[in-house]
N, C-alpha and C positions, 0 to 999 in steps of 0.2 A: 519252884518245885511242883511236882503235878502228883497228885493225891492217886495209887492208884487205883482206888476201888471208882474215884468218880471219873480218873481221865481231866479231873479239872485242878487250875493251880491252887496252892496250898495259901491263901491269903489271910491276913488280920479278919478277924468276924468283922467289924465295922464293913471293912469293903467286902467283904465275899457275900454279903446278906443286899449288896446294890443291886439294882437290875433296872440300866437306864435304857428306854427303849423311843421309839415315836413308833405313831398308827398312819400308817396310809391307805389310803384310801382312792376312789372315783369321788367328784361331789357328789352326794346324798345319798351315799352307800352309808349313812350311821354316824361317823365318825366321830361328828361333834357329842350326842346320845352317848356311846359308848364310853367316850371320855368321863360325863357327868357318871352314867354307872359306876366307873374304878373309882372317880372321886369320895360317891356314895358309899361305895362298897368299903373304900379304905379311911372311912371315918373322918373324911375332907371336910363335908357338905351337908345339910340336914337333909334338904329336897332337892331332887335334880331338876336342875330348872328347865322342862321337857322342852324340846325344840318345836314341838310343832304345836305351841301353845298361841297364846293372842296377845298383843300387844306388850306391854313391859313383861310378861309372862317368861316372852321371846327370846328374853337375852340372855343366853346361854353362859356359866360361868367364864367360858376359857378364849370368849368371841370378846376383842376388850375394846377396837376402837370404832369411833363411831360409823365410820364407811361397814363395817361389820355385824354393826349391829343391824346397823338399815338393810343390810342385803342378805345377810344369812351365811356369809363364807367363812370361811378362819383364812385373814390375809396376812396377821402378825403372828412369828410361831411365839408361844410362849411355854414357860417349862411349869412345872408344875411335880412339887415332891407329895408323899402321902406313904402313911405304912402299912401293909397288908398282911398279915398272921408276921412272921419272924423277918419280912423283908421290907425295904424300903424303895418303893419304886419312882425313879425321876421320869416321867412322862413330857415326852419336848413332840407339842404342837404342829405339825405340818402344814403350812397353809393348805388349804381346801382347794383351791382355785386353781383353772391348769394353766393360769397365766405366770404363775409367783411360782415356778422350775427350780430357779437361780436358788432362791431363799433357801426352799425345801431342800435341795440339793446339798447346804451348807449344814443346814439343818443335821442331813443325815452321818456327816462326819463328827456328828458329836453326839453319837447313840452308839451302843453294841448292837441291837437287837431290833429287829419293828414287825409290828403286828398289821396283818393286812387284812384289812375289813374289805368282803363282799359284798355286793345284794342277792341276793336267793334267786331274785327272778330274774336278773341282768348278768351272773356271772360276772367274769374279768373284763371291764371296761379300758376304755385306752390311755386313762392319767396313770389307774391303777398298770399298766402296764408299763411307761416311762419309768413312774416312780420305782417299780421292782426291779428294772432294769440297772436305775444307781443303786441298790442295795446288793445285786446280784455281783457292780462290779467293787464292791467293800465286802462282799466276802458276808455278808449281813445275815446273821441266821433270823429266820419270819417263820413266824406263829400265824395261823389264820383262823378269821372269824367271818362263820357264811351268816350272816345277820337276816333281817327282815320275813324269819323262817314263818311268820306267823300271817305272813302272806302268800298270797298264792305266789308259787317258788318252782325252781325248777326241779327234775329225778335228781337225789341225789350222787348217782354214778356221776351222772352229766356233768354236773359241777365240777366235780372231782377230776374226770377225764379232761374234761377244759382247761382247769390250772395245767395239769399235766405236761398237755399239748401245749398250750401257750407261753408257758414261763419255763418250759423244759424244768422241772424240778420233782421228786418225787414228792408224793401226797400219802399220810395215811390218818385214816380217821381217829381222833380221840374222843368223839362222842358219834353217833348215828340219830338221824329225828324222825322221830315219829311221829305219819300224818307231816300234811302242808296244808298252810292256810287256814281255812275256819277247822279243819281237825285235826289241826298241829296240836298233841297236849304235852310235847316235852321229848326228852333224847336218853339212850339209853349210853351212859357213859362207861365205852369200853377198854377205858383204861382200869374203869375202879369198879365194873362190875355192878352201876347202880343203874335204879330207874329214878329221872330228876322228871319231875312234873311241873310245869306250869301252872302258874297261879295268874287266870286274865281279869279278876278281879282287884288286884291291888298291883299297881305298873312298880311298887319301889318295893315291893315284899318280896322275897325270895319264893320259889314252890318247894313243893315236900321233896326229899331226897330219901328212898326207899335201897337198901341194902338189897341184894337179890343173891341168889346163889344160882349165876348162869342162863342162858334162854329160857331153859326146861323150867325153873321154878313156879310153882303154881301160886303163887304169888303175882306174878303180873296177869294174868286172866282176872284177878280183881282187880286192876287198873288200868289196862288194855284196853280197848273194845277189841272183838274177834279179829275181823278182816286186817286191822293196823297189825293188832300181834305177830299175823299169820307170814304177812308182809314184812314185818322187822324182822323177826327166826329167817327166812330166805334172805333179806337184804344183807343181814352185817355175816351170815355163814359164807355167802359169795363175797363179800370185802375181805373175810377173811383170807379167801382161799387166794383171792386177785391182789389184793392192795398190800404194798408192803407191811411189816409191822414196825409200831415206833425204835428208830435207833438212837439214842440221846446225842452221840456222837457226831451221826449225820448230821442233826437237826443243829449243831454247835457247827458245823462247818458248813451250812447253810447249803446243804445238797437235799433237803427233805424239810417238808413242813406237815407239821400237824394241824390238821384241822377240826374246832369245834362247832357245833351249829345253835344259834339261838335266837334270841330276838331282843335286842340289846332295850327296845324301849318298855317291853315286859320285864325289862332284869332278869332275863333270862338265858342262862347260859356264858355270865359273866362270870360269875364267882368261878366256871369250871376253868375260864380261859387264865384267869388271876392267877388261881392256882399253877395251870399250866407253864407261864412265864418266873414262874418261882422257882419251879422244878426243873425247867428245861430251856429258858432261858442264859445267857451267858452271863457271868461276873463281869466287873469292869475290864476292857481289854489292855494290852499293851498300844502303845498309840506312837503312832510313825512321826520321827522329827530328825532334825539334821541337829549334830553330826553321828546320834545315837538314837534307840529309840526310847522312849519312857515306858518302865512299870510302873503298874498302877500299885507295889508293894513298897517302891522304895519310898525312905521314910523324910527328905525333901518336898516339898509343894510345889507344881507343877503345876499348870493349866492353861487352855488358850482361848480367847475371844471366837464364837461363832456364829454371831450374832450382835447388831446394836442396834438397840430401838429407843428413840426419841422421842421426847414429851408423853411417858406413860401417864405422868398428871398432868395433865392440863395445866394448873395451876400455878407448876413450875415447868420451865425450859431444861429440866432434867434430861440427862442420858444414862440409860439404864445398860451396860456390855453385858452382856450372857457367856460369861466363863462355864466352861465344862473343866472337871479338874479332874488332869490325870496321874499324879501321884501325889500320897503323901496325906498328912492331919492336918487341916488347914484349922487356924482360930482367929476369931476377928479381933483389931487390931496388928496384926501379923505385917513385917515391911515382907514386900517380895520388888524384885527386881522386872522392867518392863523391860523386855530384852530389845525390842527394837531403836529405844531411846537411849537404850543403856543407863535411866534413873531409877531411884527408888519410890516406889509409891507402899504408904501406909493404909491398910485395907482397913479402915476405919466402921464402916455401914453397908456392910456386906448383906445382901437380904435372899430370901429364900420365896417361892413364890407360891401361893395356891392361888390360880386364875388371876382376877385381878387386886385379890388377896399379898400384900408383902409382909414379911418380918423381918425381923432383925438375925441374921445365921451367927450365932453365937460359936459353932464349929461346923465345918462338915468334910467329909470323908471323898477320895477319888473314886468318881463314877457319877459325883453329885453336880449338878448346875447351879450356880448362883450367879446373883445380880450386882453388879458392882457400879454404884452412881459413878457419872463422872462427867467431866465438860469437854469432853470429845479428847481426851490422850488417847481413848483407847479405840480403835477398828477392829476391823473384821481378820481372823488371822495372825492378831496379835498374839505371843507369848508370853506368861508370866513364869518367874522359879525365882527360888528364895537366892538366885545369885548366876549359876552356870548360864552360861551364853547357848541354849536350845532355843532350836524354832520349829517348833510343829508343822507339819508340812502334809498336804493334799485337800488346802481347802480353796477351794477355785471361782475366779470368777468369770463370767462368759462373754464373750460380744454379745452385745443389744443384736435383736432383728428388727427392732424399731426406730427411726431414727426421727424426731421433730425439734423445730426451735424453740425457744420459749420466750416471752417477754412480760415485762410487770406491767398490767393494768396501769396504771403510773407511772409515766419515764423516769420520775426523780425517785422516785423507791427499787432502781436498780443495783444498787448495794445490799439492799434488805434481800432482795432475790437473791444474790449472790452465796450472801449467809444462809440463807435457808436453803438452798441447790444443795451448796458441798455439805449441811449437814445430811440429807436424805442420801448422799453418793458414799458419805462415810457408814452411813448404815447400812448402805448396799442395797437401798432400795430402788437406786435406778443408776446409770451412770451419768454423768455430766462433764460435757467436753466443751474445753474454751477455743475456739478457732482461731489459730493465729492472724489470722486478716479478718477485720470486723469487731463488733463492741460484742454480742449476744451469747447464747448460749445454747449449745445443742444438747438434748436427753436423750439419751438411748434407754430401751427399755425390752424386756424380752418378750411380756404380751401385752396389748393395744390396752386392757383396761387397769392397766397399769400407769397411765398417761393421769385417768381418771384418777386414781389414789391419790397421785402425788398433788395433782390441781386440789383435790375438795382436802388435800390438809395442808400446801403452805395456806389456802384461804382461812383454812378452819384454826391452823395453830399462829400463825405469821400474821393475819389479816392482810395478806396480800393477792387480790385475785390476782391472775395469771391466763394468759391467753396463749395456745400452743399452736406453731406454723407448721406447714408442710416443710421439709428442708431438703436441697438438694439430691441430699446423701441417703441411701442407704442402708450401708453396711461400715462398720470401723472394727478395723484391726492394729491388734500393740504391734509397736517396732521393734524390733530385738537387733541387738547387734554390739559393737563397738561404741562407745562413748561419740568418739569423732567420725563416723561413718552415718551415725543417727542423724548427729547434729547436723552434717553435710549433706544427705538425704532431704531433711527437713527446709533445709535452706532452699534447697531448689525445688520444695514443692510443697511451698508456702500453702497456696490455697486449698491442698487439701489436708493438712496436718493440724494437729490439736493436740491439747495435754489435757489430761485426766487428772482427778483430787489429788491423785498423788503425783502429778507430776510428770507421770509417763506419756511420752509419745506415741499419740496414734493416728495412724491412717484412715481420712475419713473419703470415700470412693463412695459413686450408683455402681458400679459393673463391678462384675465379678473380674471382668477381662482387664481393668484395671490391678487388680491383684497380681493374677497371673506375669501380666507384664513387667509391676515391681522385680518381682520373684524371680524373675527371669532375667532381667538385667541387673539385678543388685545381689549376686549371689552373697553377698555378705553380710545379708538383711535374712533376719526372718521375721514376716508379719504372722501374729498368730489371734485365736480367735479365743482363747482362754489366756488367764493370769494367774496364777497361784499367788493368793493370799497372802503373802510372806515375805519381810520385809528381813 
């Protein structure tokens, strides 16, 4: 039922107060900083632990395994709950990196909402473009945040004209900043008619928030300087008259985004956006599955895996699934059914995550992400419900663009690689195809420093070094078809066919002109270059 005054559904408080969202971003456009700020801000964290500190300083709350910590990226997403005034925001991780596509990508099918962090002085870079691109085709309403204002930055028209252009989507401001760089002292937010000021002596303090009645108030000529003032009254009067004004609606069907300006590592201009995503961001959505779709109201537990990440402790061979739950009061101990297996599993130690923070989820509500140990039942794309036979559907996996062999440092330790291959391919961190002719093992991967991840942790978790070949091939593509048409395919072209973790057959070819040719003589074949998750 749709509320009319808000335009939005009528749901239980527990869920109408979610707002699960991810941040994307270019690398060192802020992203990791601004994280630590909402942790901060929503009573997570004592100190943020500033990114661009020295040595153990460095390690960022939500950056957790060690390739991460040495390098500066976020290459595992992790989710991360925290409450801020009357809501409770699930923040889920993006890798950083423009190599880890696939991840993010999967990532994104288990968020309503994502915030897109700028830099001031770089505008819209080209990850940040990708990434808008899958949120553009989910339909993803995006909040923005032009960060790093406290440097020298670019007109803010510019900025603004640039999203415009680039991502075809409408822009309008919810704050304006005054001054760039060393005369940046804050933004005049005009949604609520305040002047917020910067505070560059304390980075974790909030600055003053000053009430104003309007431009004309002779109140900001005591906090102005002239020329900035004179320059803001002409800047936001022309925004007004050019720039649309905020529609809550648009911004809900992801045709308009608002934009705030600040400087995420002064804490500045956080709290406006906080707020922002409270108010105008989306409740939990309805979520597409075969053979119906799920509400996030019906009073059943629903959820699906969209994410598996392996040995978060070290110390155990643990598997951690990242359920997004999309209907229903979930409590722990609760049986729910794994649809794909058709058994029941008892959710026994269900945990909830701050960074690399766990607890125990005592209950939680649809829109929430939790962590479910397990020893590999559960992938990428799995289903769970307290019994009905749904299967969540549009989480996808891609062809590799990379393709190498691998082999164990040790011939007789070629079983241990084995183990540790299919578990990294069930977490979807690479794929791995056994070729039907020969002993080894081909990876696909979608960018080259993705070879590197997976090398420095079977060494690091497995103690098995690994050494990667050049390999004939390519490019691999699934076979779709017929049962007997596959299999008969397959037979007569042994040397280039392989199975995948799960089983599936795929085409492994160098030329494109190989493809074509299949295609063209097997019309009863489709090879494709995605997989949908979904068993």
């Amino acid at each position: 039922m749709l509320d009319t005054a808000t335009n939005r559904p009528t749901l239980p408080p527990e869920i109408a107060r979610r707002r699960t969202f991810a941040i994307i971003s270019h690398p060192d456009a802020g992203k990791t900083t601004l994280t630590e700020k909402f942790l901060l801000f929503g009573g997570a964290i004592q100190m943020a632990g500033q990114v661009r500190a020295k040595g153990e300083a460095r390690r960022t709350r939500s950056d957790f395994m060690q390739m991460e910590k040495d390098r500066g990226i976020s290459v595992s997403a992790s989710a991360m709950s925290f409450d801020f005034k009357n809501f409770r925001f699930n923040l889920v991780d993006t890798p950083g990196h423009s190599d880890f596509s696939e991840d993010t990508y999967r990532t994104l099918t288990a968020v309503d909402a994502a915030v897109m962090v700028i830099d001031g002085a770089k505008g819209v870079e080209s990850q940040t473009r990708k990434l808008f691109e899958v949120c553009r085709l989910r339909d993803l309403p995006i909040l923005t945040f032009c960060n790093k204002m406290d440097r020298e930055s670019r007109e803010t028209f510019d900025i603004i004209d640039e999203i415009q252009e680039n991502l075809a989507i409408d822009v309008t401001p919810a704050s304006w900043p005054i001054g760039t760089g060393q005369d940046f002292i804050g933004c005049y937010d005009m949604l609520r008619d305040r002047l917020e000021l910067m505070d560059r002596k304390d980075r974790n303090k909030v600055g003053q928030s000053i009430e104003i009645n309007g431009l004309d108030d002779p109140l900001l000529d005591k906090h102005v300087p002239p020329q900035l003032l004179e320059k803001l009254r002409e800047e936001v009067e022309m925004a007004r008259e050019l720039l649309p004004a905020l529609d809550p609606q648009s911004v809900l069907e992801g045709h308009m985004t608002p934009i705030w300006f600040g400087s995420a590592i002064n804490s500045f201009g956080v709290k406006e956006l906080m707020d922002g995503i409270g108010t105008y961001g989306p409740e939990p959505q309805i979520q597409s599955a075969e053979p119906r779709q799920i509400s996030p109201d019906e009073t059943a537990v629903s959820g699906f895996v969209f994410k598996v990440q392996a040995n978060m402790d070290p110390k155990h061979r643990d598997r951690v699934a990242f359920v997004r739950l999309a209907s229903g009061h979930f409590e722990r101990g609760m049986k729910l059914t794994h649809v794909r297996s058709k058994k029941p599993m008892t959710i026994s130690a269900p945990v909830l995550f701050l960074a690399s923070d766990r607890e125990l989820a005592e209950e939680a509500w649809a829109g929430d992400i939790i962590g479910i140990p397990n020893h590999g039942q559960l992938r990428i794309g799995d289903t769970l419900t307290e019994g009905e036979a749904l299967k969540v559907t549009g989480i996808p996996s891609f062809a590799p663009e990379l393709l190498q062999g691998v082999r164990a440092g040790d011939p007789l330790k070629a079983k241990h690689l084995e183990k540790a291959l299919m578990q990294f391919a069930e977490e979807g961190a690479a794929k791995v195809f056994k070729p039907m002719i020969g002993s080894g093992f081909i990876v696909g991967v979608v960018g080259a420093l993705q070879f590197e991840v997976l090398g420095s942790r079977i060494e690091l978790e497995y103690g098995l070094p690994v050494r990667f070949e050049p390999s004939q091939f390519t490019s691999a593509r699934w076979v779709k078809g017929e049962r007997q048409a596959v299999e008969k395919f397959a037979d007569r072209n042994k040397q280039h066919m392989a199975t995948d973790h799960d089983g599936d057959m795929v085409y492994l070819t160098r030329l494109q002109w190989d493809i074509d040719r299949v295609e063209r003589d097997h019309p009863e074949l489709t090879l494709t270059a995605t997989k949908e998750m979904m068993v």
